[in-house]
C-alpha positions in Angstrom: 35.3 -5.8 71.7 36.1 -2.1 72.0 39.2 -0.3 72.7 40.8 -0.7 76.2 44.3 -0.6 75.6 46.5 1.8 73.9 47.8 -0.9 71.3 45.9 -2.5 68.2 46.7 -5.3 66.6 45.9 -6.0 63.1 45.7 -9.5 61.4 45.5 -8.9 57.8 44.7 -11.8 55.9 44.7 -11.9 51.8 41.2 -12.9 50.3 41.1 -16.8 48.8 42.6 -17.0 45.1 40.4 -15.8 42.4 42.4 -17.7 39.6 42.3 -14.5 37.0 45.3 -13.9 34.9 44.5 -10.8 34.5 44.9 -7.3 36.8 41.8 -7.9 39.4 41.0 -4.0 41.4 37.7 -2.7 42.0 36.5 -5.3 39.8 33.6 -7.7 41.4 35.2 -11.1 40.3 34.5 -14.7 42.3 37.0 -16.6 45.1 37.4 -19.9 45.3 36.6 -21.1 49.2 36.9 -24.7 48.8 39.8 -25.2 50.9 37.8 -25.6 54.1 40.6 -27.2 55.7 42.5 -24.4 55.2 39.8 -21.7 56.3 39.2 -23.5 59.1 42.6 -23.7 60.4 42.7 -19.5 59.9 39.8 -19.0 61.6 41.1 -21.6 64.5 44.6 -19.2 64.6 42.7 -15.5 64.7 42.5 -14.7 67.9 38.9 -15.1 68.8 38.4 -12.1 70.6 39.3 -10.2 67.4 36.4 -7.6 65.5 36.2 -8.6 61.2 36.5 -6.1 58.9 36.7 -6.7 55.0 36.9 -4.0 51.4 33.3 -4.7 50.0 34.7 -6.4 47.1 32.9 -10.1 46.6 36.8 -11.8 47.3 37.3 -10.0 50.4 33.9 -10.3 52.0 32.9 -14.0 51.6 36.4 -14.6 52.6 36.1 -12.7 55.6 32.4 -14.6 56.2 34.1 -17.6 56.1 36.7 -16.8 58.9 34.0 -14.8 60.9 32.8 -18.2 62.7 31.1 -16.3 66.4 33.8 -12.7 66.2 31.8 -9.5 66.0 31.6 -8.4 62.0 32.2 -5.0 61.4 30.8 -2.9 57.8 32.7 -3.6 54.5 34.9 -0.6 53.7 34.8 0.7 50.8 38.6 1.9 51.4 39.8 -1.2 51.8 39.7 -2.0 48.2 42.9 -3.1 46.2 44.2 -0.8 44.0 42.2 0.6 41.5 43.8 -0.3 37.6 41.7 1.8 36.3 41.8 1.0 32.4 43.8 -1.8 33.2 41.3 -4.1 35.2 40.7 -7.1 33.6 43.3 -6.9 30.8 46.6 -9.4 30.7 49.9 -7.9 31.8 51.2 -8.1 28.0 48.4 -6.3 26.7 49.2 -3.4 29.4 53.1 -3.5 28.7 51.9 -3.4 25.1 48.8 -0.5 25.0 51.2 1.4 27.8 55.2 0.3 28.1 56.2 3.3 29.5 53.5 3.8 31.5 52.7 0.2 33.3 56.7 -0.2 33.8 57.4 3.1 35.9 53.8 2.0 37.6 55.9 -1.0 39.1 59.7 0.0 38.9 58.6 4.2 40.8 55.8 3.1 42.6 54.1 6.6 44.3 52.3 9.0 42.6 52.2 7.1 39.3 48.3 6.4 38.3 46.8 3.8 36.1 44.7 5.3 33.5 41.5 6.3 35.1 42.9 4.7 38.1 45.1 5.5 41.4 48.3 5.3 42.4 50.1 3.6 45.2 50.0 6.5 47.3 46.3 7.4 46.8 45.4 3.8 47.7 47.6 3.8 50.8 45.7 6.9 52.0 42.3 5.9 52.2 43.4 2.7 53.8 45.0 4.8 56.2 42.1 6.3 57.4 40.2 3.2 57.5 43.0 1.9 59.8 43.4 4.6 61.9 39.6 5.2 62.5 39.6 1.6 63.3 42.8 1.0 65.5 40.8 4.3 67.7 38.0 1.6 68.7 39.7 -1.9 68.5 42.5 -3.9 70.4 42.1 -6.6 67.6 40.9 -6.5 64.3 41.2 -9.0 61.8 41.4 -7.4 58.1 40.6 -9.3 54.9 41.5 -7.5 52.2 44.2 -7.7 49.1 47.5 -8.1 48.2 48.3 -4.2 47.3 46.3 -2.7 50.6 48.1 -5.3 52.9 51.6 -4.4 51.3 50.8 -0.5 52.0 50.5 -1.2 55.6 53.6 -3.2 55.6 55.4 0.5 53.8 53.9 1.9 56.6 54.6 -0.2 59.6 58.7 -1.0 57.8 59.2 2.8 56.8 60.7 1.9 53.5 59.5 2.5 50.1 56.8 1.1 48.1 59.0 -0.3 45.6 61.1 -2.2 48.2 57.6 -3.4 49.6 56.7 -5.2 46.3 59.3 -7.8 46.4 57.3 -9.0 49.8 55.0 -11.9 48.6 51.6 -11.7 50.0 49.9 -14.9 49.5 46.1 -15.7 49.2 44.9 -16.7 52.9 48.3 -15.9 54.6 48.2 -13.4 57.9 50.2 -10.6 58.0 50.5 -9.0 61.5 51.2 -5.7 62.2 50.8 -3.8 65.5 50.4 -0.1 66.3 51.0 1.5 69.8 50.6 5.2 70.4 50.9 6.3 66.7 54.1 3.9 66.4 53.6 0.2 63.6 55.8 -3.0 63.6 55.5 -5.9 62.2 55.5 -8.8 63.7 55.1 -11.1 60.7 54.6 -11.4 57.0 53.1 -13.7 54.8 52.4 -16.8 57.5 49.9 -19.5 57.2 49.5 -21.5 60.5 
C-alpha cells in the first residue's frame, strides 16, 4: 500500500536464530524456521496491510518469506545488512579479544566510529540503514522490516536519541517486533523486543 499519511510505521522483526557461536555479518549462514507456531503467530500480529522488506542476507530473507503470508514484498536491501565484522566474521569472541584486545573491546565499550578490521563501524552501518529507512518511510504507512540485531538497535539510537553504547544493553531477540514510528521527520518507539 503506498503512502497516504504523513506517519510510517515500522515493525522490525529480528531474523529466526542461526545457532552460530561465532560473530555472523555479511556472512550468508542458514536460519532455523521450524518454529511455525511461532511464525505463524507473527505473521497473525503484523498488521496485514503492512509492505515486507528484508537485508538480502539468507537469515533475513527466508524469514521475512515466511511472515509474508498475502502482504506486498518489497526488494532485499542490500543496506539492511547487520554490521559488517569484517575480519572478525565467523571467528569466536575469545579469538577476537585475543588477535585484537584493544581493538574488539573499545568496538563494544565506544561504539561510533570504531571499525572492525576490513569492516564498519556502528555509525557507518547506521547510515546506510538510514537511507534505506528514510527512502522507504517516503512511500509506506506500514512496513514490516526483517533484518538483525545491530540494524534494529540503530534505529532504536535513532528513534531514543541516546548513544549507541546505551543502545547495546537493549536485548533484541530472534523473531521479536520492535516498533518504531516516524511522523514529519520526528521517531518514537512504541515498543522493544515483544513477541505476541
Amino acid at each position: 500500500m503506498s503512502k497516504t499519511t504523513n506517519m510510517t510505521d515500522w515493525y522490525w522483526v529480528r531474523h529466526g536464530p542461526t545457532h552460530e557461536k561465532t560473530f555472523v555479518g555479511w556472512r550468508n549462514v542458514a536460519v532455523d524456521l521450524s518454529n511455525t507456531e511461532l511464525i505463524n503467530r507473527i505473521a497473525l500480529f503484523l498488521p496485514e496491510t503492512a509492505v515486507v522488506v528484508s537485508s538480502d542476507l539468507r537469515r533475513s530473507v527466508e524469514t521475512a518469506n515466511a511472515l509474508q503470508h498475502d502482504r506486498k514484498r518489497l526488494s532485499n536491501e542490500v543496506g539492511l545488512r547487520e554490521f559488517n565484522f569484517g575480519d572478525w566474521d565467523g571467528k569466536h569472541f575469545s579469538d577476537v579479544s585475543k588477535t585484537d584486545p584493544i581493538l574488539s573491546r573499545a568496538y563494544w565499550d565506544n561504539p561510533g566510529d570504531i571499525e572492525a578490521p576490513n569492516g564498519e563501524s556502528w555509525n557507518m552501518a547506521a547510515q546506510r540503514a538510514r537511507t534505506v529507512v528514510d527512502r522507504l518511510s517516503k512511500k509506506y504507512d506500514q512496513i514490516i522490516a526483517v533484518a538483525h540485531f545491530g540494524i534494529i538497535l540503530t534505529q532504536v539510537q535513532r528513534a531514543l536519541g541516546t548513544s549507541a553504547y546505551e543502545c547495546l544493553s537493549q536485548k533484541i531477540d530472534n523473531f521479536s517486533i520492535t516498533h518504531l514510528q516516524e511522523k514529519n521527520g520526528k521517531w518514537q518507539l512504541n515498543y522493544v523486543n515483544t513477541l505476541p
